[in-house]
N, C-alpha and C positions, 0 to 999 in steps of 0.2 A: 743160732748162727755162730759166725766166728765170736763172739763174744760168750755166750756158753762154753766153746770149746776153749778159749782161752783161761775161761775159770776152772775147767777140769785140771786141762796141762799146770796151772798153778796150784791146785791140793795136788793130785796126783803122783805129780815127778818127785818133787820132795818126798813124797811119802816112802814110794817106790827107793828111792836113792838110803831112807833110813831104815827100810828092811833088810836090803840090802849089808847095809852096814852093821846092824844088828845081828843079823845072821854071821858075820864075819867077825864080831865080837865074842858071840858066845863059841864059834867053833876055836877060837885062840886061848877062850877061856878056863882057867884050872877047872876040874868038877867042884871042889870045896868051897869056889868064888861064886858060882851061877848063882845060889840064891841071893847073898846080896849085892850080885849085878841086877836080878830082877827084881828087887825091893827099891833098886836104885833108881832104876826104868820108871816103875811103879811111881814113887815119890815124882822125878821128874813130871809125869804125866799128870798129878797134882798142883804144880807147878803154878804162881799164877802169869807169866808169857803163855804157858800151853794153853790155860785157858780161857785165858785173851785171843789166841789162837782159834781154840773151839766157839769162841761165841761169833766172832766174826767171817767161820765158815757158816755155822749157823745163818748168821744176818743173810749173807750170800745165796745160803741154798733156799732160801723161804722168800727173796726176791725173786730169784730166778722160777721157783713154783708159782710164786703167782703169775709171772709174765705165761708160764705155761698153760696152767689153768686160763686164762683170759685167752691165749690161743684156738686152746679147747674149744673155748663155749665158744667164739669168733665162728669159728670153722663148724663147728654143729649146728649154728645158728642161720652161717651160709648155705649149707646142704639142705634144713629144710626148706628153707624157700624153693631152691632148686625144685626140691621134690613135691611143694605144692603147686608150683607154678606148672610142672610136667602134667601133659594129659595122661588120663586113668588110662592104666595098663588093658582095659574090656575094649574101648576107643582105636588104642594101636594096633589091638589084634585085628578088630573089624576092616580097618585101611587095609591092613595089609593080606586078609583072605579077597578082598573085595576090589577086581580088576579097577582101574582108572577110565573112565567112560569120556571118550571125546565125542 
């Protein structure tokens, strides 16, 4: 629900907004600078904020999996009763070749 969607728009937009800017770093960039702008990136992305960052998307998406997964089995769990409780598809064909007698 809105709550899923609101944890996407929070990883997502950010991220979005820093490719963005990356892309617009390296096209401003000398050719003899890009490697160590991207040794720079690199380290950054070692960083321990980023991975304080990664471990608490982690927590997030493995929350949000189980809520899904328990949806899952919820809803398969629903359906087969449905489909026990439904009379045998031999039954409904019989009703319905076989006029109604008043």
């Amino acid at each position: 629900g809105k709550l899923a969607q609101g944890f996407v728009h929070m990883i997502y937009g950010p991220l979005a907004f820093f490719q963005i800017t990356f892309a617009q770093m390296i096209y401003w960039t000398e050719f003899l600078d890009v490697p160590r702008l991207y040794m720079t990136f690199f380290m950054l992305l070692l960083s321990i904020p980023c991975f304080m960052l990664w471990c608490c998307c982690l927590m997030c998406a493995t929350r949000y999996g189980r809520q899904d997964m328990a949806l899952v089995r919820k809803q398969r769990v629903e359906r087969a009763k449905l489909v026990t409780k439904a009379p045998p598809a031999e039954e409904l064909e019989s009703q319905r070749a076989e006029p109604a007698e008043e």
